[in-house]
C-alpha positions as CSV (number, residue, x, y, z in Angstrom):
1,X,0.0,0.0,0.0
2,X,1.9,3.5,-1.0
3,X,1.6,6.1,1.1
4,X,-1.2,8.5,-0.2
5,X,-3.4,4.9,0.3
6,X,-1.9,4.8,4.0
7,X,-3.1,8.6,4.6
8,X,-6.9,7.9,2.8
9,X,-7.4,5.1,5.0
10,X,-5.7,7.2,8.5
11,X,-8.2,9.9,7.2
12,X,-11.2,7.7,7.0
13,X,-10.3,6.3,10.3
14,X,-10.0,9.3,11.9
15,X,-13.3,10.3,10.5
16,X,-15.3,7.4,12.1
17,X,-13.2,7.6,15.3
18,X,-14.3,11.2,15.5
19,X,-18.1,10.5,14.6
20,X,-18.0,7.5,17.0
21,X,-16.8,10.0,19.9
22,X,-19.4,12.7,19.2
23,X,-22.4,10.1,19.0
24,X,-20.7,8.7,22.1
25,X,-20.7,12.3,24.1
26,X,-24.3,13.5,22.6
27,X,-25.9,10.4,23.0
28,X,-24.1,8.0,25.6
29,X,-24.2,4.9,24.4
30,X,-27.0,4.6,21.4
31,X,-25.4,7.8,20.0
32,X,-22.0,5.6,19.8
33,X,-24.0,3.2,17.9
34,X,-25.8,5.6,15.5
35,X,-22.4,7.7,14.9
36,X,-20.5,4.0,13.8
37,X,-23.5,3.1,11.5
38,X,-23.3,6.5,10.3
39,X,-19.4,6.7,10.1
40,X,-19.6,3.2,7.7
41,X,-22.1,4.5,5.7
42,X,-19.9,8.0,5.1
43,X,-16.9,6.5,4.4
44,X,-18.3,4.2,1.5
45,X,-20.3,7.1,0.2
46,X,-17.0,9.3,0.7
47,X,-14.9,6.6,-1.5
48,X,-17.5,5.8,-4.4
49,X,-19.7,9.0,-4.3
50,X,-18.0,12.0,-3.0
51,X,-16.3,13.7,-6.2
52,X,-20.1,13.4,-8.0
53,X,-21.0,15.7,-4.7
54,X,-18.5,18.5,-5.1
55,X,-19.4,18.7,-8.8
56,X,-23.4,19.2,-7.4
57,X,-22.1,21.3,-4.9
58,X,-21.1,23.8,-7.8
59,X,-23.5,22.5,-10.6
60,X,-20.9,21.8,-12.6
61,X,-21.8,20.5,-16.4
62,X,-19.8,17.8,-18.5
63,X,-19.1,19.0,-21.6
64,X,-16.8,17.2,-24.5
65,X,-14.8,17.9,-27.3
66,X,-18.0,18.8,-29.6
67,X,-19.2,21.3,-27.3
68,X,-16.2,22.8,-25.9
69,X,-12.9,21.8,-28.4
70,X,-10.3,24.6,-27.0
71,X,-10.9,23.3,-23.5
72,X,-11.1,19.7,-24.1
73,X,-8.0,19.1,-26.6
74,X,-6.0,21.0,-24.1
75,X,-6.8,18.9,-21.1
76,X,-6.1,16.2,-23.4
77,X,-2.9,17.2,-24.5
78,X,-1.7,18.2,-20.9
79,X,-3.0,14.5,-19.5
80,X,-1.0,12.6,-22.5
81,X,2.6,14.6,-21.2
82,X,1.6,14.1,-17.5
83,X,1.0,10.1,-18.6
84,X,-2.6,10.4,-17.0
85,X,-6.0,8.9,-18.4
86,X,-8.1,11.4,-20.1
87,X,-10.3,12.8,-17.4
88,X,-14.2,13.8,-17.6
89,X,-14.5,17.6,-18.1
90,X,-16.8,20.1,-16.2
91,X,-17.2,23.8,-16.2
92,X,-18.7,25.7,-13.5
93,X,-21.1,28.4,-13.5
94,X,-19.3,30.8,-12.2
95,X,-17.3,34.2,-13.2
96,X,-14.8,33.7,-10.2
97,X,-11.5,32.1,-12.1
98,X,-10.5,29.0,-10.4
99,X,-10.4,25.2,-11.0
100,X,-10.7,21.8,-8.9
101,X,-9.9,18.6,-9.5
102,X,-12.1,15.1,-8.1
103,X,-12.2,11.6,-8.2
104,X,-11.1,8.3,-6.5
105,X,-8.1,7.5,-8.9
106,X,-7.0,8.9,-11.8
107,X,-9.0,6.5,-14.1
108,X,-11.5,7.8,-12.3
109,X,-11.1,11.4,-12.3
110,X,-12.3,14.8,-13.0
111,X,-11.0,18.5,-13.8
112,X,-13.3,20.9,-13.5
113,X,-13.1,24.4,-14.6
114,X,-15.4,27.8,-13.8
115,X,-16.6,29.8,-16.3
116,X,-14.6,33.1,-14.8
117,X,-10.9,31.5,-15.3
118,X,-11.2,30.7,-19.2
119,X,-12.3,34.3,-19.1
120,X,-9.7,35.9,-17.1
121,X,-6.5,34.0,-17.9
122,X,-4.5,33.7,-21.4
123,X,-4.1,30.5,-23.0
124,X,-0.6,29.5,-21.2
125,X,-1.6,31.0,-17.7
126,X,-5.0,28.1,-18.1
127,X,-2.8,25.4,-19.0
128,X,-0.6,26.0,-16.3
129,X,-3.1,25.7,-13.8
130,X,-4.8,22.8,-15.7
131,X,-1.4,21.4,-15.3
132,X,-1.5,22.0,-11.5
133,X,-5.0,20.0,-11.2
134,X,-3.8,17.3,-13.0
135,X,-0.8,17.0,-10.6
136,X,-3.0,16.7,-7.9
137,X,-4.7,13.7,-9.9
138,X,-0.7,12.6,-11.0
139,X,0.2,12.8,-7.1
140,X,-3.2,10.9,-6.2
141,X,-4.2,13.6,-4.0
142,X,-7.9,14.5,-5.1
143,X,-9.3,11.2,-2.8
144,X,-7.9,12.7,-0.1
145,X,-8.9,15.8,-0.7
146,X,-12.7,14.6,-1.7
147,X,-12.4,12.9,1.5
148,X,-11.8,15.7,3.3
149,X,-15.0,17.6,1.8
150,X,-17.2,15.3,3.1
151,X,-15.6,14.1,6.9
152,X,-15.7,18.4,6.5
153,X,-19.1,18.4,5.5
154,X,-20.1,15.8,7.9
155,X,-18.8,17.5,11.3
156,X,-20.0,20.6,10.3
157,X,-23.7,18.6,9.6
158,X,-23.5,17.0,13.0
159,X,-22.7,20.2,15.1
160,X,-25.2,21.7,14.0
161,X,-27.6,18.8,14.7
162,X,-26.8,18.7,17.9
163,X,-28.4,21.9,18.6
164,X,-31.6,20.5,17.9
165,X,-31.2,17.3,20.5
166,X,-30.7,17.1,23.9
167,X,-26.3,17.4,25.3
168,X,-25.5,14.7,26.9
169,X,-27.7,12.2,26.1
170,X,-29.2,9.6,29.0
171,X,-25.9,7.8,30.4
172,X,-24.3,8.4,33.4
173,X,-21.0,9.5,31.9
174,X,-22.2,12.3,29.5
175,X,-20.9,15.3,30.3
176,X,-22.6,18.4,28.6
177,X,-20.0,20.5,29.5
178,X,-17.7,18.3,27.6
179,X,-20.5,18.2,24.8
180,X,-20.6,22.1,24.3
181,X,-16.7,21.6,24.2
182,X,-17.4,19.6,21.2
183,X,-20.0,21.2,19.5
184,X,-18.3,24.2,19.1
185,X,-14.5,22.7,18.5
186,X,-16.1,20.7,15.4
187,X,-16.3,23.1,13.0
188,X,-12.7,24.4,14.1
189,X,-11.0,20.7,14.1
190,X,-12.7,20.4,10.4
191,X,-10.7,23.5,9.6
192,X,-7.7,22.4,10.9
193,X,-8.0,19.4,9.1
194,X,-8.2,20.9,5.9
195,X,-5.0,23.0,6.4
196,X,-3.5,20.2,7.2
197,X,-4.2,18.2,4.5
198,X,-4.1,20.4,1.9
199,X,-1.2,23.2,2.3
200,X,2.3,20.8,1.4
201,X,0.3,18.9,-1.6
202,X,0.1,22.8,-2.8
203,X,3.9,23.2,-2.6
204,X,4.2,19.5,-4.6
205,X,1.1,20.2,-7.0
206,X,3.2,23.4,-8.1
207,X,6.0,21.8,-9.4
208,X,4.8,18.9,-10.9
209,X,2.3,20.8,-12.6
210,X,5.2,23.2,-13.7
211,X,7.2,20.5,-15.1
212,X,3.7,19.3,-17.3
213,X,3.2,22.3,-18.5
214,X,7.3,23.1,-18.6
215,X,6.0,27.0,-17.9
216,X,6.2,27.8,-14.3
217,X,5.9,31.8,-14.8
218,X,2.6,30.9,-16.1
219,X,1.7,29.4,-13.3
220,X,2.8,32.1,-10.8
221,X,1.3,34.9,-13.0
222,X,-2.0,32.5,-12.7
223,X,-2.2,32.1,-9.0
224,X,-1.6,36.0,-8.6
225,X,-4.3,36.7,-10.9
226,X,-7.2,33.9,-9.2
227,X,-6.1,35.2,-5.8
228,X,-6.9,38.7,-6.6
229,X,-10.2,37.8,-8.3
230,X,-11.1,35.5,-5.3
231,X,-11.3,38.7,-3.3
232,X,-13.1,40.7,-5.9
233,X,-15.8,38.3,-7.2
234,X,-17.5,36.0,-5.3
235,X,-18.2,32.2,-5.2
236,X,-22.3,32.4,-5.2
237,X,-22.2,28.4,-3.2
238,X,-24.2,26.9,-0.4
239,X,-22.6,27.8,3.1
240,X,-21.4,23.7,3.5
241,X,-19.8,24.3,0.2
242,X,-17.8,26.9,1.3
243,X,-16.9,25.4,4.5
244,X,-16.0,21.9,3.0
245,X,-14.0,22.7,-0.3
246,X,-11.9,25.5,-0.3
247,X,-8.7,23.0,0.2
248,X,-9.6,21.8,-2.9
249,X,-8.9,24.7,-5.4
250,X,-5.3,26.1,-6.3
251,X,-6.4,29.3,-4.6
252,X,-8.5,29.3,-1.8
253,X,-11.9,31.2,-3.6
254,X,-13.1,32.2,-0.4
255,X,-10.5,34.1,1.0
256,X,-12.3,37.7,1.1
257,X,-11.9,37.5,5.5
258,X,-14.4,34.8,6.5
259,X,-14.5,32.4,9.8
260,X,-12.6,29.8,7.5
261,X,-9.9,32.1,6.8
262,X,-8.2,31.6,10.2
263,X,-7.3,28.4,9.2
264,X,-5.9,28.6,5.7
265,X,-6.0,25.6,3.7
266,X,-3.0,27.2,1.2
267,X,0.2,28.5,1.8
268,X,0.8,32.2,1.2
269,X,0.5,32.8,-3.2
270,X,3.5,35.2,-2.6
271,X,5.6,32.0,-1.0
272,X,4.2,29.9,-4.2
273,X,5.2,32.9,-6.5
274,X,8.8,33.3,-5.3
275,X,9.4,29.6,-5.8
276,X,7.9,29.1,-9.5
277,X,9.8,32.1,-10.6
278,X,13.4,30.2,-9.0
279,X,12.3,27.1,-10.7
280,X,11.5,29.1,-13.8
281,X,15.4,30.6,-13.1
282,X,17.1,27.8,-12.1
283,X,15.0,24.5,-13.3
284,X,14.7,23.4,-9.6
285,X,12.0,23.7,-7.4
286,X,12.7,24.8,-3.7
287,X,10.6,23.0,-0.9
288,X,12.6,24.9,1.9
């Protein structure tokens, strides 16, 4: 098993661990049993079903070569140098430029693309970040990171729920004290989960999807250009979208000063800038 399969499964461990102990503090023992049914059942959805989600989340449209030839030849021309099944196409209804990337492997993948970003960037500045999605597909990073979406989701779902029933639940051990605790640190430890997962695979995603599209400059004029639209235009999505998938695009697209901003799930696009350019100097990369 190689190591991004080690982390999917730590993460969907994690996720019923966490579920099991909230079902276990909310609702003593029955609540344990409810939050492991329910943990089962998300984890399978979260492996088979989670990257058809995201694409709901943002009504996101297949299209093919017929209908949209520019786009489509030059995914498939970036996915043939990057060695990579062709993957299914999407574009977003949106004007804010960005881009995402979904699936469970990459024979079973996705790039999706908004509206705004074959708008806003020049041709090399979209294949370069084109390039950068289909890293994260290269790098198997997008079951991880449609993982994450849902166990996101998911917390979020369930601390809110809990307003509605009683803290505590009826065994002697609850604690609502300890339940409060929990209710509000959900959304947080989501957060933090995110950031975690999501801010090194940037770093990597950059130069791999430099070397596919052999243009880092384009890249690093791309990110500056997303990130200032990002706080400029916004992404018109449900509030559990916004909480659950900003790790998922090259630039987090809501980054105008919201709760989830405390947590960032990217590095700095300055950071990213300064090392594209030295790779685009020198040919390497610098991770430190």
């Amino acid at each position: 098993m190689n190591r991004n399969s080690l982390r999917t499964v730590f993460l969907m461990t994690l996720a019923a661990v966490l579920f099991m102990l909230v079902g276990q503090i909310l609702g003593g023992s029955t609540g344990l049993v409810i939050a492991f049914i329910f943990a089962m059942g998300m984890n399978f959805f979260s492996y088979w079903k989670s990257d058809k989600m995201v694409l709901r989340m943002y009504n996101a449209e297949p299209v093919d070569q017929r209908s949209h030839p520019a786009l489509y030849n030059m995914i498939e021309e970036l996915a043939r140098k990057a060695d990579l099944p062709m993957p299914a196409v999407y574009i977003i209804p949106q004007n804010q430029p960005n881009a995402f990337a979904t699936g469970r492997n990459p024979k079973n993948a996705a790039v999706a693309v908004t509206e705004g970003i074959m708008q806003a960037l020049n041709e090399d500045e979209l294949r370069a970040v084109i390039a950068h999605e289909l890293a994260h597909i290269q790098n198997r990073d997008i079951l991880t990171q449609t993982i994450v979406t849902t166990v996101v989701s998911a917390l979020t779902m369930l601390a809110q729920f809990a307003y509605f029933i009683p803290i505590g639940g009826s065994d002697r051990g609850s604690n609502p004290l300890v339940a409060l605790i929990v209710l509000i640190t959900a959304p947080i430890a989501a957060s933090m989960l995110q950031a975690a997962i999501s801010r090194t695979r940037e770093y990597e995603a950059d130069r791999v999807g430099a070397e596919i599209c052999g243009q880092p400059n384009q890249l690093a004029s791309a990110l500056q250009r997303i990130e200032k639209a990002a706080q400029q235009i916004p992404m018109n999505v449900s509030d559990t979208a916004m909480r659950s998938t900003s790790h998922m695009f090259p630039v987090n697209p809501f980054s105008g000063g919201s709760f989830m901003s405390l947590f960032s799930t990217h590095p700095e696009t300055e950071d990213r800038v300064e090392r594209l350019m030295h790779m685009q100097r020198t040919g390497e990369y610098l991770f430190e």
